[in-house]
C-alpha positions as CSV (number, residue, x, y, z in Angstrom):
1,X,87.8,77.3,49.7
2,X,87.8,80.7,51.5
3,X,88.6,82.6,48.4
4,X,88.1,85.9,50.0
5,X,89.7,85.8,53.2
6,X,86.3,86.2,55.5
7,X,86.1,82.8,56.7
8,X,83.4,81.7,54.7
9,X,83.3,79.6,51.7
10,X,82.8,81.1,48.6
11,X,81.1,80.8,45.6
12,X,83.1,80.6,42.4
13,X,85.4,83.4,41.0
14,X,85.4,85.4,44.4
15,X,88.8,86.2,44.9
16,X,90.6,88.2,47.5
17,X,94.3,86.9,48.5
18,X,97.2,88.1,47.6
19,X,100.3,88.0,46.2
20,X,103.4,87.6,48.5
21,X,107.0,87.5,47.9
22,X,109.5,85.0,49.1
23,X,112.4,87.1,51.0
24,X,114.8,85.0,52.4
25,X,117.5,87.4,53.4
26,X,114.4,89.5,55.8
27,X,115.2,92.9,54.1
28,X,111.8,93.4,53.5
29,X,111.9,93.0,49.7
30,X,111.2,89.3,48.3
31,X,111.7,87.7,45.1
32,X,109.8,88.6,42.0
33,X,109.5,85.0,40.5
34,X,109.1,83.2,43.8
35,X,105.8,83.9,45.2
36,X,102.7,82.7,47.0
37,X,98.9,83.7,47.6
38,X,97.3,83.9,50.8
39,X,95.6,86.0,52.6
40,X,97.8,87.5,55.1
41,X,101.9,87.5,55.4
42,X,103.3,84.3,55.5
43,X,106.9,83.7,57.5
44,X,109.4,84.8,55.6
45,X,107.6,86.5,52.7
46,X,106.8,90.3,52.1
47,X,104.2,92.0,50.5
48,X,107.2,94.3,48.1
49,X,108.7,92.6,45.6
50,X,112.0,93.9,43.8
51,X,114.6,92.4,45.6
52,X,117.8,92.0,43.5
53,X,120.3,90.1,45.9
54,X,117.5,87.5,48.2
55,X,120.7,86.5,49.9
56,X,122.4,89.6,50.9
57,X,120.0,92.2,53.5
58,X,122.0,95.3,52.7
59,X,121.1,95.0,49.0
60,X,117.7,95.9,48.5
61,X,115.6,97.8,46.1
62,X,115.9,100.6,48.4
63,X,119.4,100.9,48.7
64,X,119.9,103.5,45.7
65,X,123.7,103.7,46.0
66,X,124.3,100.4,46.4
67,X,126.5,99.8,49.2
């Protein structure tokens, strides 16, 4: 397994992916408990995690208001 993203194999307990967070409604903010590991940005994930309302893209961590 390429555990540090270079292309190579590596030996054991090497570890350099990371942790990326399923945002389904592609506000840039994913889901805290639904993640995956890799080493680059898969489709449809997002390296900030926080979002409170996956299914609505005008409701986002960033929105301080809230409308």
């Amino acid at each position: 397994m390429d555990d540090n993203c270079d292309g190579e194999i590596d030996e054991l307990g090497v570890s350099s992916n990371y942790v990326y967070y399923l945002d389904e409604d592609g506000d840039g903010f994913g889901q805290t408990d639904n993640t995956v590991t890799a080493c680059g940005v898969p489709d449809g994930y997002s390296e900030e995690s926080g979002d409170c309302d996956d299914d609505n893209p005008n409701i986002s961590i960033s929105d301080e208001d809230g409308d």
